[in-house]
C-alpha positions in Angstrom: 0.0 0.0 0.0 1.4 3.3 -1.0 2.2 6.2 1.9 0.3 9.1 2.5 2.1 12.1 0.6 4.3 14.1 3.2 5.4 17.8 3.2 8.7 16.2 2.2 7.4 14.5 -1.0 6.0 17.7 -2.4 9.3 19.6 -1.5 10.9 17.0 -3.6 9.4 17.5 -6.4 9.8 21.4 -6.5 13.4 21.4 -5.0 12.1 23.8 -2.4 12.6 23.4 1.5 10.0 21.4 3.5 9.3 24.8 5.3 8.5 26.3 2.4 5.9 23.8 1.7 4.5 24.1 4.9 3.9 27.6 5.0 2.4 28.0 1.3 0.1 25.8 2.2 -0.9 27.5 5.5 -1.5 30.7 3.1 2.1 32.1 4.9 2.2 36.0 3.5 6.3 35.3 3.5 5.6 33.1 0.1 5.0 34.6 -3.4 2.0 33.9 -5.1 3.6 32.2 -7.7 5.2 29.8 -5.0 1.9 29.0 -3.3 0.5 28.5 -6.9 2.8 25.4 -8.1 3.1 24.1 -4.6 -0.6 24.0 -4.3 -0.9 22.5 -7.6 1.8 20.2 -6.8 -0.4 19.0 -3.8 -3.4 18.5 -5.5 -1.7 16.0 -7.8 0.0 14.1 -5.3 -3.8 14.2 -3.3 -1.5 15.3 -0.4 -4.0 15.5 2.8 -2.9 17.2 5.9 -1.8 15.7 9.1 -4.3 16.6 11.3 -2.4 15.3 14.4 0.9 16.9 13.9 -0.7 20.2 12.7 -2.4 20.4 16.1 1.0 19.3 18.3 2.5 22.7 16.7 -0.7 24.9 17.0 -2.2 22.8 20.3 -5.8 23.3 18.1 -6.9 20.4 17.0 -10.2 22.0 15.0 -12.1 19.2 16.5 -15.2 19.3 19.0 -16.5 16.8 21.3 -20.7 15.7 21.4 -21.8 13.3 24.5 -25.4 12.6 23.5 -28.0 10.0 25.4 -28.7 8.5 22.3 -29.6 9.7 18.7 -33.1 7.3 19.0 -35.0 10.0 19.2 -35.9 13.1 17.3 -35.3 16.0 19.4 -31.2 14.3 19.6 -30.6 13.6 15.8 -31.9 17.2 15.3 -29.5 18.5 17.3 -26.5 16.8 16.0 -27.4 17.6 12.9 -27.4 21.4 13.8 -24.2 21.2 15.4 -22.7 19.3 12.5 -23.7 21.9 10.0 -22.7 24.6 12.1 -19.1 22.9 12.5 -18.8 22.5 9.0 -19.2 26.1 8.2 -16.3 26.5 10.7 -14.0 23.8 9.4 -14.2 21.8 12.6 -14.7 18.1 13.0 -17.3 16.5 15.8 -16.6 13.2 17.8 -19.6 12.3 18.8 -19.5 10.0 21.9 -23.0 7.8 23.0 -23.7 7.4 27.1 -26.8 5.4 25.6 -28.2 7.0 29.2 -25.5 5.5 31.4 -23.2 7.5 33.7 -20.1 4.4 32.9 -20.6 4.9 29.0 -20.9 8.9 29.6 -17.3 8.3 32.0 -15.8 6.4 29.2 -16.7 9.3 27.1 -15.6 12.0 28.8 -12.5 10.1 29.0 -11.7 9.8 25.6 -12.2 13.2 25.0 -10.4 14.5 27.9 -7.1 13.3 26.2 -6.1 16.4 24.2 -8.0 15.3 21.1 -10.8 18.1 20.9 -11.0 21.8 21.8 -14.1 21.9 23.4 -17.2 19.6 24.0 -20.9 20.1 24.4 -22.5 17.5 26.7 -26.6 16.3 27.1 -26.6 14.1 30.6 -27.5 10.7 31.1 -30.5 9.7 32.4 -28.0 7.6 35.2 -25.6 10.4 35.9 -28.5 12.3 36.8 -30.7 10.2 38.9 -27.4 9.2 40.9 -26.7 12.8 40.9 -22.7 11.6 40.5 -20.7 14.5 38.3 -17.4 14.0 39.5 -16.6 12.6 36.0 -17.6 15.6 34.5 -15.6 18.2 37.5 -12.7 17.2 35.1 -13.7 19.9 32.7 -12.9 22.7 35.0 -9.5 21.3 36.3 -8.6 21.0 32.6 -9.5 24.1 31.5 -11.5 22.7 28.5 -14.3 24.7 27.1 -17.8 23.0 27.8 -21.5 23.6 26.9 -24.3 21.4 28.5 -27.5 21.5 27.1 -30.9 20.3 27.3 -30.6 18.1 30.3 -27.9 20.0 32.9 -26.3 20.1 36.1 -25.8 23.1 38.3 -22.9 21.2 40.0 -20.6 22.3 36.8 -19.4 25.8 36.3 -20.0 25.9 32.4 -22.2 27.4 29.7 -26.1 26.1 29.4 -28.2 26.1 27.1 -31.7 25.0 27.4 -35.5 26.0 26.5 -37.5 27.0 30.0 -39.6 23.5 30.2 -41.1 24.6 33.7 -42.8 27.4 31.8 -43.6 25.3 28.9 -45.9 22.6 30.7 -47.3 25.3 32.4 -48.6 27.2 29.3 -49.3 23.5 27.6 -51.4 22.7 31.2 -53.0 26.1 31.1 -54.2 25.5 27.3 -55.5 22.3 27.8 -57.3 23.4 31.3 -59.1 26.3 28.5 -60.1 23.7 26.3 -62.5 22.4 28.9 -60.2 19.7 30.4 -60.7 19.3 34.4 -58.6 16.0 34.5 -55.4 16.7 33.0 -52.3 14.0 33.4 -48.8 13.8 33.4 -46.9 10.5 32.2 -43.0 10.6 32.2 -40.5 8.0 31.0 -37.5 11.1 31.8 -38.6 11.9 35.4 -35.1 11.1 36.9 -33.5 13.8 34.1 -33.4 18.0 35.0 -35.7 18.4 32.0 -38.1 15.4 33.4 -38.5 17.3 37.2 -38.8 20.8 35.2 -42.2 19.6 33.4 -43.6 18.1 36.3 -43.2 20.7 38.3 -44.5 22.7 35.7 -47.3 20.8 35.2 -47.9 20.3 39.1 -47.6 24.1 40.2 -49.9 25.2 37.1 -52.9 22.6 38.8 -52.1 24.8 41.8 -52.4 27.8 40.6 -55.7 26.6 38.7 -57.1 25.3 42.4 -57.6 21.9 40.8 -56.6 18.9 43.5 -57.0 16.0 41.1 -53.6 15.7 39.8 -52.1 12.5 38.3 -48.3 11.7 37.3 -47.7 9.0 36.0 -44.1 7.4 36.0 -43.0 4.9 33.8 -39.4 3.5 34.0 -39.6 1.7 30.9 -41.7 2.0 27.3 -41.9 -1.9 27.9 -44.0 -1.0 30.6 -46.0 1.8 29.3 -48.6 -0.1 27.5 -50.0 -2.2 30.5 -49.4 1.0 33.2 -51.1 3.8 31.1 -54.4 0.9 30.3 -55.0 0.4 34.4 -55.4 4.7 34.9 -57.2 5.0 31.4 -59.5 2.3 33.7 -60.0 3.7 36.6 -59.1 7.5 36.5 -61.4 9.8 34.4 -58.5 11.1 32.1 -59.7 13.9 29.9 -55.9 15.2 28.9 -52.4 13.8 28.6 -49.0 15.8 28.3 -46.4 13.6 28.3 -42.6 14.4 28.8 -41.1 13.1 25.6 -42.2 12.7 22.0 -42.1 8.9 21.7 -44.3 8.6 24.7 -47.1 10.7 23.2 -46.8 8.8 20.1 -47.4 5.0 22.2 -49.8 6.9 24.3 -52.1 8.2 21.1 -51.9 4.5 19.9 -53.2 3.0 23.2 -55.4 5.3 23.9 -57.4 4.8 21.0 -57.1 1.2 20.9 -59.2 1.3 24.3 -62.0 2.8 22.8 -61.3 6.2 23.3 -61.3 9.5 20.6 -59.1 11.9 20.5 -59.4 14.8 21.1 -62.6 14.4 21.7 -62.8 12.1 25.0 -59.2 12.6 25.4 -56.5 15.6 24.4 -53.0 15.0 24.2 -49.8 17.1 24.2 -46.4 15.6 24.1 -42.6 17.5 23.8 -40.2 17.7 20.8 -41.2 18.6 17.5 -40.3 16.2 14.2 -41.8 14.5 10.9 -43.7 11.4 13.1 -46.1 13.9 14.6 -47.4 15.0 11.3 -48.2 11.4 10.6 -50.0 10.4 13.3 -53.2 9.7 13.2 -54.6 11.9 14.6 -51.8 14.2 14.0 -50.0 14.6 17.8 -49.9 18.3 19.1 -46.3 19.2 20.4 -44.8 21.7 22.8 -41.5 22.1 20.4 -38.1 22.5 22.0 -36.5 24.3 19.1 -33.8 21.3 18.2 -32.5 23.2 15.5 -31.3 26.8 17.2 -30.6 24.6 20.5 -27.7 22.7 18.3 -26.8 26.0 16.9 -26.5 27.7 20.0 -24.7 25.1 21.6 -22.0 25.2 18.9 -21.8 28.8 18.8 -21.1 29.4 22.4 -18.6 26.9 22.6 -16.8 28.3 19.4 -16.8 31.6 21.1 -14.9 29.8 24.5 -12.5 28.3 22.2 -11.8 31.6 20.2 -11.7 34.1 22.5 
C-alpha cells in the first residue's frame, strides 16, 4: 500500500525546502504567489492531505469538538447533531460524537476519551444515570482541565459551564394552562424522563400550574420503561377519568395516542393529548400529535456557537 504524501514528497518535487511547503500551504504572507500556486498544484496531484495530528502538536488546536449525547433514537437528539454538524462545518471543525446510551459508565468512558487532548471543546446532554445518581465527578474534570464545555438540554448546576436550554417549567405550564381552557378538568402527566433536569422541570410545571388553577386531582404518572407503558397507562385510562395527557417526551405521546385509541377512546374528543419535541412522526399520526416544540435546530446552533466563542476568545 502506498504512503500518505508528506510535506517532504511535495518539497521534492519542486526542490524547495519542507518549510517552504509548509507555509504556502498554510497561506504564509512570506511566500510569493507564484510559489503558493505550483506548490498547491503540486499538492493536489499528489492528493497530499494534511496531518491533522501533527498540525495540532504545533498549533495545540486540534479544530475538532467533542458531542456526548443520550442517544440519537430519538428526534429531538438527531436534530440537534445535525445542527451542530452543520454549524461545524461552516467552521472547518470536525465532531466526535460519543453515546452514554443513558449511562453515567458509558458517559465516564466518554468524557475520557475526550479529555485526552483530542478536541478543543465539547458540548455534553446528561445521562438519564448520571443524573438520577446525581454523581458528576466525571464531569468536575472539565474545570480542572480548563476545556471549554456547553451542557445542554438536560444539565447540572454542580458544573461551572455554559447552558443552554428552552424554559420547560414554563412550557408545561402554558401546555397545562391551554389544555385546562379547552375544557379539560382531569389533565395527566406520564413521564418516562422523570429522573433527568428536564423530566422534574415539566412536572413541576405541570404540578404548580394545577395549583395555581385550584384543581386537587392531579395525576403523574411514571414509567421506568416504554416496555411498561402499555400495561401501566391501560390500568389509569380504567379507573381514573382522564380527559388530557401531556407527556414528557415525543415517543411517549406517540405509544400513548396508539393505546389510547385502541381502548376505545377518541381523540381529542374524549381525550386531548400534548407531548414535547417537535419532528416529521407527529405530522403522521393519526390523529396528527400536538407538540410543545423544544426548538432542536437553534438549540444545536446555539450550543455550537457558544462553545466556538470559548475556544476563540
Amino acid at each position: 500500500m502506498r504512503n500518505q504524501t508528506t510535506l517532504k514528497d511535495i518539497a521534492n518535487v519542486l526542490n524547495v525546502s519542507i518549510s517552504t511547503v509548509s507555509k504556502a500551504l498554510n497561506g504564509s504572507h512570506e511566500i510569493s504567489e507564484q510559489t503558493k500556486s505550483n506548490i498547491l498544484k503540486i499538492a493536489k496531484s499528489l492528493n497530499y492531505v494534511p496531518n491533522d495530528s501533527a498540525r495540532s502538536l504545533k498549533s495545540s488546536a486540534t479544530k475538532r469538538i467533542g458531542v456526548i449525547l443520550p442517544n440519537i433514537e430519538s428526534d429531538f437528539f438527531a436534530k440537534v447533531i445535525r445542527a451542530i454538524e452543520n454549524e461545524a462545518a461552516k467552521k472547518n471543525y470536525k465532531i466526535i460524537i460519543c453515546l452514554s446510551n443513558d449511562t453515567i459508565k458509558k458517559e465516564v468512558e466518554g468524557v475520557s476519551i475526550l479529555l485526552n487532548g483530542s478536541v478543543d471543546g465539547i458540548i455534553i446532554s446528561l445521562s438519564q444515570e448520571t443524573q438520577d445518581l446525581q454523581q458528576y465527578k466525571h464531569l468536575k474534570s472539565f474545570n480542572k482541565k480548563k476545556l471549554p464545555v456547553v451542557m445542554f438540554d438536560r444539565v447540572c448546576n454542580e458544573i461551572d459551564c455554559d447552558k443552554i436550554t428552552i424554559n420547560d417549567f414554563k412550557a408545561t405550564c402554558e401546555a397545562t394552562k391551554y389544555l385546562y381552557s379547552t375544557g379539560c378538568k382531569n389533565i395527566a402527566f406520564l413521564s418516562t424522563i422523570y429522573q433527568t433536569s428536564v423530566g422534574k422541570l415539566r412536572k413541576d410545571g405541570y404540578l404548580k400550574t394545577l395549583e395555581k388553577l385550584n384543581i386537587k386531582n392531579s395525576l403523574v404518572i411514571e414509567i421506568p420503561s416504554y416496555n411498561n407503558l402499555n400495561t401501566i397507562l391501560i390500568k389509569h385510562l380504567k379507573k381514573d377519568n382522564i380527559d388530557a395527557l401531556i407527556t414528557a417526551d415525543q415517543l411517549s405521546a406517540i405509544c400513548s395516542l396508539k393505546i389510547i385509541q385502541e381502548q376505545g377512546f377518541s381523540i381529542p374528543k374524549d381525550i386531548s393529548v400534548i407531548g414535547f419535541t417537535d419532528g416529521l412522526i407527529p405530522n403522521y399520526t393519526i390523529p396528527s400529535l400536538s407538540i410543545i416544540s423544544q426548538n432542536e435546530e437553534k438549540m444545536g446552533k446555539r450550543a455550537f456557537e457558544t462553545l466556538i466563542n470559548r475556544i476563540e476568545t
